[in-house]
Biopython code that builds the backbone (N, CA, C, O; Angstrom):
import numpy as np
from Bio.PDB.StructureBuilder import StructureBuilder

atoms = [
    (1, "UNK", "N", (-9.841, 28.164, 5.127)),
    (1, "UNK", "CA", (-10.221, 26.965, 4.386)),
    (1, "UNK", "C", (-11.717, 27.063, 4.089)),
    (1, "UNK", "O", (-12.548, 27.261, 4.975)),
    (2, "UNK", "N", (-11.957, 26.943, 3.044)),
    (2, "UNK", "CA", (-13.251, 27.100, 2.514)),
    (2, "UNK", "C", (-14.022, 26.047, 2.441)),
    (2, "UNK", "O", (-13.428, 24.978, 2.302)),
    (3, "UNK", "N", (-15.198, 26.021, 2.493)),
    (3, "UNK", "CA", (-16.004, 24.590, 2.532)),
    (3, "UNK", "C", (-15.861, 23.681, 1.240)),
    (3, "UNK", "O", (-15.760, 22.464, 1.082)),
    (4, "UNK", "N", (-15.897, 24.838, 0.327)),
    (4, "UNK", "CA", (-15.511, 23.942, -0.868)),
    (4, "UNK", "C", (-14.561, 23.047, -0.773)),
    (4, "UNK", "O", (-14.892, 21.863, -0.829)),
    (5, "UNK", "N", (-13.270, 23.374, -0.621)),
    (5, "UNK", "CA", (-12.132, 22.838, -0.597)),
    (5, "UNK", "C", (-12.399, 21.967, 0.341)),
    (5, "UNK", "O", (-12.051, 20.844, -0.025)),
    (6, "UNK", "N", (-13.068, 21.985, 1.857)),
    (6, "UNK", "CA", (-13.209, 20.836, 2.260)),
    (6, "UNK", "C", (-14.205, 19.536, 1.399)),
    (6, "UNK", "O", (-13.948, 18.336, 1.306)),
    (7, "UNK", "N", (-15.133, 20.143, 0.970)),
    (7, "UNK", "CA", (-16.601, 19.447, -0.391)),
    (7, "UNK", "C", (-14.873, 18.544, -0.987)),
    (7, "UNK", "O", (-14.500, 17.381, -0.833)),
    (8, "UNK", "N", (-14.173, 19.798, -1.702)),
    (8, "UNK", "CA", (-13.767, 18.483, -3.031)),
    (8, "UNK", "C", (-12.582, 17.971, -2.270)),
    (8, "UNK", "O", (-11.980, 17.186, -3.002)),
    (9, "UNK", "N", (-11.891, 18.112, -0.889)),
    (9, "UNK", "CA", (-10.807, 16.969, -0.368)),
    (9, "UNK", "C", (-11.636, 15.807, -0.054)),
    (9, "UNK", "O", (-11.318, 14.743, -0.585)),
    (10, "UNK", "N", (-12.728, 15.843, 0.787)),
    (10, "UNK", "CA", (-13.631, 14.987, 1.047)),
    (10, "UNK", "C", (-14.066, 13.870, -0.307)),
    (10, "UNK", "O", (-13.944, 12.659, -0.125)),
    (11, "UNK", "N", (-14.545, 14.387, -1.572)),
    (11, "UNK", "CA", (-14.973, 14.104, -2.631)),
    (11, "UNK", "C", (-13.660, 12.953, -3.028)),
    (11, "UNK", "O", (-13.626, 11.723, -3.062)),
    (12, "UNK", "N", (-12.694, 13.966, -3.283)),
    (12, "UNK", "CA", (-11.549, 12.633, -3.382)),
    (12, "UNK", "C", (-10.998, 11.783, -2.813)),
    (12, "UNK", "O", (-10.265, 11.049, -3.475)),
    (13, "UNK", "N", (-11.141, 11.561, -1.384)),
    (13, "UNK", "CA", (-10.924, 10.395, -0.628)),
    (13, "UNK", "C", (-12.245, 9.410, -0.438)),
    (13, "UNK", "O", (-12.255, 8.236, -0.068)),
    (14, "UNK", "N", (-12.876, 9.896, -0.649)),
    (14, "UNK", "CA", (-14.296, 8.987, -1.113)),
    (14, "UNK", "C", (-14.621, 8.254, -2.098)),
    (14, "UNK", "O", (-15.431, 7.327, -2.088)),
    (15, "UNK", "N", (-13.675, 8.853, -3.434)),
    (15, "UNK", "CA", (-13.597, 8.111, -4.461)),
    (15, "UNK", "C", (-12.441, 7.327, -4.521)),
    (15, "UNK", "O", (-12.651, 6.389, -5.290)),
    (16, "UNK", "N", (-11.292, 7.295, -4.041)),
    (16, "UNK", "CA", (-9.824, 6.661, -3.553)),
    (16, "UNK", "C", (-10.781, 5.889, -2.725)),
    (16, "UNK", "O", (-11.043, 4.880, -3.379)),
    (17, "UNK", "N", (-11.608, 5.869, -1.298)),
    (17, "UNK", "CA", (-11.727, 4.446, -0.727)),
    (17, "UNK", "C", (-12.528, 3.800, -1.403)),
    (17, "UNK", "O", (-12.536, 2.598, -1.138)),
    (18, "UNK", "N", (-13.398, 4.220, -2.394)),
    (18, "UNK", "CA", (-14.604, 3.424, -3.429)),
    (18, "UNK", "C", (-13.315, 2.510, -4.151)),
    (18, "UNK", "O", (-13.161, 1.303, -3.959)),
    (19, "UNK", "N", (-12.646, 3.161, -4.810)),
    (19, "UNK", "CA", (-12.222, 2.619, -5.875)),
    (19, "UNK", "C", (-10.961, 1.427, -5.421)),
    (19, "UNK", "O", (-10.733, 0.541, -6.245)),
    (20, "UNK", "N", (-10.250, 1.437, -4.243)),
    (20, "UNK", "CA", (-9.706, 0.581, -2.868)),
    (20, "UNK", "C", (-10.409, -0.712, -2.881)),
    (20, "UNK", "O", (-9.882, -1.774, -3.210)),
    (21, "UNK", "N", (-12.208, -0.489, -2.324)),
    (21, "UNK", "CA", (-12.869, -1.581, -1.935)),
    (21, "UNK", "C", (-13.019, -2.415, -3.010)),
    (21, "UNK", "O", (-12.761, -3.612, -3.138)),
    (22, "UNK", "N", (-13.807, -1.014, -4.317)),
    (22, "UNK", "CA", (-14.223, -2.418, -4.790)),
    (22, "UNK", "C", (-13.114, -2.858, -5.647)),
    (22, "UNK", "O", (-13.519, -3.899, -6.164)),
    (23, "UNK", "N", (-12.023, -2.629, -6.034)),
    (23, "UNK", "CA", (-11.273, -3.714, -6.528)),
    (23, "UNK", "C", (-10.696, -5.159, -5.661)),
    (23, "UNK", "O", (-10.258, -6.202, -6.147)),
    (24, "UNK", "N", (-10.877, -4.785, -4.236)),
    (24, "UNK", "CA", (-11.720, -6.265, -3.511)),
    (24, "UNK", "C", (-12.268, -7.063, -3.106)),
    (24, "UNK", "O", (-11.948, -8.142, -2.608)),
    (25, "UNK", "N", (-13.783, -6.248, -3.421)),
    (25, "UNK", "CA", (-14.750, -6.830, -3.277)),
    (25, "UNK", "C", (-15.550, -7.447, -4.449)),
    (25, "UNK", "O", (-16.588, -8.081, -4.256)),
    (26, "UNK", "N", (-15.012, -7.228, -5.690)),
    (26, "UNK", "CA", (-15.462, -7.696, -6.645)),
    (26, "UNK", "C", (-15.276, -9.090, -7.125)),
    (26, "UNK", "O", (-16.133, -9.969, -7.034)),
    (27, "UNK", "N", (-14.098, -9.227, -7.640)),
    (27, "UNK", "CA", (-13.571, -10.713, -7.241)),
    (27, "UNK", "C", (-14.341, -11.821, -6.286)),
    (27, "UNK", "O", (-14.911, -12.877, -6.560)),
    (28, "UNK", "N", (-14.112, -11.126, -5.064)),
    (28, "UNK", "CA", (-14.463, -11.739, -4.205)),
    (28, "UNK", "C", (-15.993, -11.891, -4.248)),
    (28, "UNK", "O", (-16.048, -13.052, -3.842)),
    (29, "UNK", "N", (-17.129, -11.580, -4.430)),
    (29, "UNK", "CA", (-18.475, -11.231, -5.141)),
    (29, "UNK", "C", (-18.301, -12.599, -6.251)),
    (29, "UNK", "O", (-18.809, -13.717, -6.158)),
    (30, "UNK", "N", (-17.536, -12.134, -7.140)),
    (30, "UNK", "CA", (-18.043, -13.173, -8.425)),
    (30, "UNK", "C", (-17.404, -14.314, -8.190)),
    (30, "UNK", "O", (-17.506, -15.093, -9.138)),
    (31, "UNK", "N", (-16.560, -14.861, -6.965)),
    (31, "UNK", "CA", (-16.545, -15.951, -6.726)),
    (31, "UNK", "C", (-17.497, -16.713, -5.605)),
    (31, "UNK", "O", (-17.658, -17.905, -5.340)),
    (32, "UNK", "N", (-18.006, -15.598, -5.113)),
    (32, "UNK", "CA", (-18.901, -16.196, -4.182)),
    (32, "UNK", "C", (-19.847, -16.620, -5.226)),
    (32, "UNK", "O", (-20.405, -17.673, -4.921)),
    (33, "UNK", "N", (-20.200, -16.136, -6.351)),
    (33, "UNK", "CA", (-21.454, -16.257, -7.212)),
    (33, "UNK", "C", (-21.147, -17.589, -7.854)),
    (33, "UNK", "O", (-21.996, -18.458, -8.053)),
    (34, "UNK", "N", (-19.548, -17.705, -8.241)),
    (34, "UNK", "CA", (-19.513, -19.330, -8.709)),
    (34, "UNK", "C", (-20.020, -19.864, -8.193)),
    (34, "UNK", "O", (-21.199, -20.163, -8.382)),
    (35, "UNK", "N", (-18.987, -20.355, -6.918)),
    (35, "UNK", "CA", (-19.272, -21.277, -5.798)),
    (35, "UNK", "C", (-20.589, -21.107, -5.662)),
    (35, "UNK", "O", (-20.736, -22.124, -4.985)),
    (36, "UNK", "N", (-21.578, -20.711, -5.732)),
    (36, "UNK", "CA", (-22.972, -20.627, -5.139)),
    (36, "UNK", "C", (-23.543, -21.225, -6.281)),
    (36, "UNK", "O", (-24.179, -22.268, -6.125)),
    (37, "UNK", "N", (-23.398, -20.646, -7.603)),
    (37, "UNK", "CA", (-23.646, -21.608, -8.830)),
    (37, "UNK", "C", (-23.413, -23.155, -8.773)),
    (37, "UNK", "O", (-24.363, -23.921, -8.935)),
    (38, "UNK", "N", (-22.080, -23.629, -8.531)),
    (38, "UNK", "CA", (-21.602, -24.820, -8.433)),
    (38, "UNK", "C", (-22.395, -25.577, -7.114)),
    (38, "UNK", "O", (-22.613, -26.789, -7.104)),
    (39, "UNK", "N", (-22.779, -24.671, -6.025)),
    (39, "UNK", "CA", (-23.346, -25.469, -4.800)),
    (39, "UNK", "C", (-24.563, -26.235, -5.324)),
    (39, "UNK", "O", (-24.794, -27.440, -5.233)),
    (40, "UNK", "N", (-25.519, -24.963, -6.071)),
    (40, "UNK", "CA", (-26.706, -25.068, -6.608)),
    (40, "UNK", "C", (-26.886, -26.382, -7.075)),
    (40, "UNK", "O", (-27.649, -27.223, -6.599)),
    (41, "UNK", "N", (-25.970, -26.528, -8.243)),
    (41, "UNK", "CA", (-26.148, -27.713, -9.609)),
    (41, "UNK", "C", (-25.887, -28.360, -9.100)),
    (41, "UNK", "O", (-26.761, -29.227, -9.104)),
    (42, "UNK", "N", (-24.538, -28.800, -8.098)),
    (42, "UNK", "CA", (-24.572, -30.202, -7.093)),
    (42, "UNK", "C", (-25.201, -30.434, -6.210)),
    (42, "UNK", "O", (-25.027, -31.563, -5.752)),
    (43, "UNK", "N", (-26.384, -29.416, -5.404)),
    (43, "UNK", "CA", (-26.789, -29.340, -4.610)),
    (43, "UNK", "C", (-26.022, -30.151, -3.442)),
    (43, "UNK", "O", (-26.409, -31.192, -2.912)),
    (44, "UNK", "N", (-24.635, -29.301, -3.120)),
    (44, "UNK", "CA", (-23.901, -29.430, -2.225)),
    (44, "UNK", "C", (-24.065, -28.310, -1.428)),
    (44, "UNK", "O", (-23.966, -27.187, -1.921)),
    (45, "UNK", "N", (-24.369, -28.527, 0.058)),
    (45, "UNK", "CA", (-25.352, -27.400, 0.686)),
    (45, "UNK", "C", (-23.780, -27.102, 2.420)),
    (45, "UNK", "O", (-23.842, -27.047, 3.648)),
    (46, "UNK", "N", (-22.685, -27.009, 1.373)),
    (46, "UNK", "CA", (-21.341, -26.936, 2.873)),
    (46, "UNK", "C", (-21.426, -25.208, 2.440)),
    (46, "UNK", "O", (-21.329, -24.639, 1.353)),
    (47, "UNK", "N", (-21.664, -24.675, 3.922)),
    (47, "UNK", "CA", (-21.811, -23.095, 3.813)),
    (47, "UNK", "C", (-20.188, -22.768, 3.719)),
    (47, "UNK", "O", (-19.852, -21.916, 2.896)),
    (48, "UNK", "N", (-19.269, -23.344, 4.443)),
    (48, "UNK", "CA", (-17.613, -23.511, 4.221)),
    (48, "UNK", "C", (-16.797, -23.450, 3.052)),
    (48, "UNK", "O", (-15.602, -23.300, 2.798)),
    (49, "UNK", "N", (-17.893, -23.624, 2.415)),
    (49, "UNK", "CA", (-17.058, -24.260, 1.133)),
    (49, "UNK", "C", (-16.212, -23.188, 0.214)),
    (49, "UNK", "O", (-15.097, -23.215, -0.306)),
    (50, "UNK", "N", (-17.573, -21.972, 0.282)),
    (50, "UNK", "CA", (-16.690, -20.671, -0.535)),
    (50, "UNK", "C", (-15.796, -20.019, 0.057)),
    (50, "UNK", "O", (-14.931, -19.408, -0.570)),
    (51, "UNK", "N", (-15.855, -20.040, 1.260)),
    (51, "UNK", "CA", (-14.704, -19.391, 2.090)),
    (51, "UNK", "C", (-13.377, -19.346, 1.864)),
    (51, "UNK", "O", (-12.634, -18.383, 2.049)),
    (52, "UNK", "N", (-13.010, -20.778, 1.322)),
    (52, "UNK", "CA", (-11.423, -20.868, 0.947)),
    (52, "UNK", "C", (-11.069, -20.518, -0.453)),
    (52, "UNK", "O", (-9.880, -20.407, -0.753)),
    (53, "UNK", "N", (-12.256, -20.287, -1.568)),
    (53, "UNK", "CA", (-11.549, -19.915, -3.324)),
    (53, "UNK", "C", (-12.013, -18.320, -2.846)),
    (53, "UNK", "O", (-11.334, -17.532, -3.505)),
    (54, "UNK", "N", (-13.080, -17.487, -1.784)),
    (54, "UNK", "CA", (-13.032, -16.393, -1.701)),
    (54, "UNK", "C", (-11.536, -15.842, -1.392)),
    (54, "UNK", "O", (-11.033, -14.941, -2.064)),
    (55, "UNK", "N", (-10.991, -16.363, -0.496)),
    (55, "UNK", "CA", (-9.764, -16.301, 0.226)),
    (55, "UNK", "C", (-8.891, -16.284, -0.617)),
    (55, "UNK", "O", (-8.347, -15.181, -0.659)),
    (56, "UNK", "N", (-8.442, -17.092, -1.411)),
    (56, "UNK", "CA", (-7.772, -17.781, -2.529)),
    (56, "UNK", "C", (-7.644, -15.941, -3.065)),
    (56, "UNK", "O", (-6.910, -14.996, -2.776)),
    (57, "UNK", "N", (-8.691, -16.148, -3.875)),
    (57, "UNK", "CA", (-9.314, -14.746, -4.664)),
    (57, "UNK", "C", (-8.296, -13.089, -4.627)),
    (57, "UNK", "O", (-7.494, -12.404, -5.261)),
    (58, "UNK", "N", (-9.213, -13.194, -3.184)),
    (58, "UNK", "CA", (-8.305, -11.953, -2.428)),
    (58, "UNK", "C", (-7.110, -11.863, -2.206)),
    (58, "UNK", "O", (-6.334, -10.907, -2.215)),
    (59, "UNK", "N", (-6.971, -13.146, -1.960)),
    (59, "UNK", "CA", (-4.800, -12.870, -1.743)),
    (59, "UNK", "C", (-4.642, -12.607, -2.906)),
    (59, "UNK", "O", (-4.055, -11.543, -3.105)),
    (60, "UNK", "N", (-5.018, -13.314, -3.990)),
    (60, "UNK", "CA", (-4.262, -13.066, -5.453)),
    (60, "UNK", "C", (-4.789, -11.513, -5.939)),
    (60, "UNK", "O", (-4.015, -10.755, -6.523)),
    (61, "UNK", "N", (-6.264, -11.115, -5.613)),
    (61, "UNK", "CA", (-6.494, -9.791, -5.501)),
    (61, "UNK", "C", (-5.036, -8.409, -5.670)),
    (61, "UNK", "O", (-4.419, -7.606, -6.370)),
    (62, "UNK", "N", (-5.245, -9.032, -4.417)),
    (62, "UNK", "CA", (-4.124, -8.326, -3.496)),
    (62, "UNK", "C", (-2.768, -8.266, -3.311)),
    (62, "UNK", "O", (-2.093, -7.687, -2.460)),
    (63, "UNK", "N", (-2.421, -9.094, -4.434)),
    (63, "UNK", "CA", (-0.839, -9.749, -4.773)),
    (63, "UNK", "C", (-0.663, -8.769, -5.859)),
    (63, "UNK", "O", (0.351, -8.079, -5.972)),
    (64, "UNK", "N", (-1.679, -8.723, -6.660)),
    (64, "UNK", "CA", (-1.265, -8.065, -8.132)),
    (64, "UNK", "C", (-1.765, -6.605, -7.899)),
    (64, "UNK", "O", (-0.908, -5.723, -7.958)),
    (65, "UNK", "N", (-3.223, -6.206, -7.608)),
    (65, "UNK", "CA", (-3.701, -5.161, -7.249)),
    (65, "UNK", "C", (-2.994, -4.380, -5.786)),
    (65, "UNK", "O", (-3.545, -3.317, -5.501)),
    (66, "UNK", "N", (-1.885, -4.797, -4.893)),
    (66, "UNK", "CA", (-1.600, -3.756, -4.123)),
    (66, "UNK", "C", (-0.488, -3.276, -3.973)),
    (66, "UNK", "O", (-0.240, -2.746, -2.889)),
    (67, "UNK", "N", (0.722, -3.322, -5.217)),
    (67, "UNK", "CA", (1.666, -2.127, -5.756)),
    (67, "UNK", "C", (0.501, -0.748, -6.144)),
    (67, "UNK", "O", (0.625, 0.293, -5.499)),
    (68, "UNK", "N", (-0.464, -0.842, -7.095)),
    (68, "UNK", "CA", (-1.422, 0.149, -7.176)),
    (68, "UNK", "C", (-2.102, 0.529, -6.229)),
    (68, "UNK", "O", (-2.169, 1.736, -5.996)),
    (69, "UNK", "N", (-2.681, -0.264, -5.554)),
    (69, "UNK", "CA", (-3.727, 0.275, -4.177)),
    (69, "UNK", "C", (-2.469, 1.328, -3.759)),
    (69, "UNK", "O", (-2.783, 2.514, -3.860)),
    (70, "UNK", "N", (-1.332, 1.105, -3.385)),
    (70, "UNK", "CA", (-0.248, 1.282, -2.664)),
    (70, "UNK", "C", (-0.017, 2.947, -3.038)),
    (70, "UNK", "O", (-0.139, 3.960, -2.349)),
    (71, "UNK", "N", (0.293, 2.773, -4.166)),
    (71, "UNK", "CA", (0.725, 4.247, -5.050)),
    (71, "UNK", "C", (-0.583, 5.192, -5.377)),
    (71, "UNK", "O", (-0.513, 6.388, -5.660)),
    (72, "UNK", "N", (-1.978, 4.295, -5.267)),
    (72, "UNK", "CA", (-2.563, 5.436, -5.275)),
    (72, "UNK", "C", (-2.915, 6.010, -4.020)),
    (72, "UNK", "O", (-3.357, 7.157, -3.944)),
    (73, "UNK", "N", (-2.674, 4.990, -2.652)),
    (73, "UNK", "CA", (-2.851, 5.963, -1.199)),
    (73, "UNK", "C", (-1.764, 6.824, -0.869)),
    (73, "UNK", "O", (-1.840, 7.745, -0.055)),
    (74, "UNK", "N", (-0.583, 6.450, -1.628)),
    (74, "UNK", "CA", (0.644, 7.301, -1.414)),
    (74, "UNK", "C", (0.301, 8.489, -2.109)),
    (74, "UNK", "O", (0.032, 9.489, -1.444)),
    (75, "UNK", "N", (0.267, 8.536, -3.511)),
    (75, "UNK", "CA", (0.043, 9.860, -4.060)),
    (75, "UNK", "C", (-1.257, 11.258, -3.243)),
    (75, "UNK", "O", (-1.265, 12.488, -3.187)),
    (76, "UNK", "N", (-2.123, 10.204, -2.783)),
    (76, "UNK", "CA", (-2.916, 11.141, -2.337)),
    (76, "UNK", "C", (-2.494, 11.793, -1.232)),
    (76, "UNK", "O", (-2.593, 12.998, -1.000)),
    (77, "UNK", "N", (-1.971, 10.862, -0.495)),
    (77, "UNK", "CA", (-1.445, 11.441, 0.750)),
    (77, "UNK", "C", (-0.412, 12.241, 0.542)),
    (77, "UNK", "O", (-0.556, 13.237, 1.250)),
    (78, "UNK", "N", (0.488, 12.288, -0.037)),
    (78, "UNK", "CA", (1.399, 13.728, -0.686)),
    (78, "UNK", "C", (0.613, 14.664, -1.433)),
    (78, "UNK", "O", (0.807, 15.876, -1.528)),
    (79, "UNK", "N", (0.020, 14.213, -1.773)),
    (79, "UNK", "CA", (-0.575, 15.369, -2.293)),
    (79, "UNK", "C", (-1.568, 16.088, -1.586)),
    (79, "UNK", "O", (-1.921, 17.165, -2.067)),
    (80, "UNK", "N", (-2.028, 15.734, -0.644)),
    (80, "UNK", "CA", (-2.688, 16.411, 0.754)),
    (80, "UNK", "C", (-1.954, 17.120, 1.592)),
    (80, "UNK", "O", (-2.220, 18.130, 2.243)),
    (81, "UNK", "N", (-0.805, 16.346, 1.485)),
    (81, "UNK", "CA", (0.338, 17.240, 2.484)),
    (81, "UNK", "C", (0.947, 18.378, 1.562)),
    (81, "UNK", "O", (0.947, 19.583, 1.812)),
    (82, "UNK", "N", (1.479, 17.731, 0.418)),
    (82, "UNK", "CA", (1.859, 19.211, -0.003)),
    (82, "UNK", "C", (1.132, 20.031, -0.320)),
    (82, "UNK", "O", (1.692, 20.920, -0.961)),
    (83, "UNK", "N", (-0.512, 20.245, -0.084)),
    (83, "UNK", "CA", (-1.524, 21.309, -0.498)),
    (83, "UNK", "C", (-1.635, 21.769, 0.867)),
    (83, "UNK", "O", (-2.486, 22.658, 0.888)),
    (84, "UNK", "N", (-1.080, 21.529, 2.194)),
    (84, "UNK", "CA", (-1.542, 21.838, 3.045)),
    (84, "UNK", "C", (-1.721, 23.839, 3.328)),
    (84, "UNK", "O", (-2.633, 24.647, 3.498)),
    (85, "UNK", "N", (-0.342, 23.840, 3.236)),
    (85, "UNK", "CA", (0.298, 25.339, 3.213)),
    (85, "UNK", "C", (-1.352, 26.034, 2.155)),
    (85, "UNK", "O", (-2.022, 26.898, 2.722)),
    (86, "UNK", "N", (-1.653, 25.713, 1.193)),
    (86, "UNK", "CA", (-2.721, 26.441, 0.499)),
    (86, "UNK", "C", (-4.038, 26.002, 0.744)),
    (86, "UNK", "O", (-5.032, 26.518, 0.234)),
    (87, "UNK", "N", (-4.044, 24.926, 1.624)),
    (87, "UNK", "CA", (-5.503, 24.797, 2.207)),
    (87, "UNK", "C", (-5.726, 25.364, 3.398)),
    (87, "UNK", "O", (-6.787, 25.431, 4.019)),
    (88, "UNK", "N", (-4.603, 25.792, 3.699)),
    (88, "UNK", "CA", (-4.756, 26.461, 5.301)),
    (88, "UNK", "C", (-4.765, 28.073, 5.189)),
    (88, "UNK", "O", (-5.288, 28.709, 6.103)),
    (89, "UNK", "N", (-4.255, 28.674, 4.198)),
    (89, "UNK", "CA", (-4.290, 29.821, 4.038)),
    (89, "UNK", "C", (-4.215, 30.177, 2.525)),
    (89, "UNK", "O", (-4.239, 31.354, 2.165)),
]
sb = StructureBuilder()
sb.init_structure("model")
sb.init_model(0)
sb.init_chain("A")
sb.init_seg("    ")
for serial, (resi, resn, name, xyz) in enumerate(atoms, 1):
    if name == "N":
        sb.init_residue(resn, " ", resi, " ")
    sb.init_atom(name, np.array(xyz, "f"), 0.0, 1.0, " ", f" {name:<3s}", serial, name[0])
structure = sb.get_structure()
């Protein structure tokens, strides 16, 4: 096994967990940014408050976005396994 091949297996599970997070952390980001907008202009100062449309956010995130999250950790992972035989020798 060559370093390379370890460089680009490495390379692609790095970009599979990038691309994982932030399709949940983004959402979740630009609703914190509402709610923080909306705190502002009412100057309603409940630190609680974003916690539950962040929440909100992410489940629905995660309702629609994790058939895909799903299939793209599956594919990789077959496809790691079936390269094994040629990463090993």
């Amino acid at each position: 096994m060559s370093p390379e091949t370890v460089l680009s297996t490495g390379q692609q599970a790095l970009q599979i967990i990038i691309a994982l997070t932030l399709v949940m952390l983004v959402p979740a980001l630009l609703t914190g940014l509402l709610v923080s907008m909306f705190q502002a202009a009412t100057q309603i100062n409940e630190q609680t408050l974003s916690f539950i449309p962040k929440l909100l956010v992410t489940f629905i995130t995660l309702l629609f976005a994790g058939p895909w999250m799903l299939s793209l950790i599956t594919d990789f992972t077959s496809r790691l396994m079936h390269d094994i035989p040629y990463l090993i020798g």
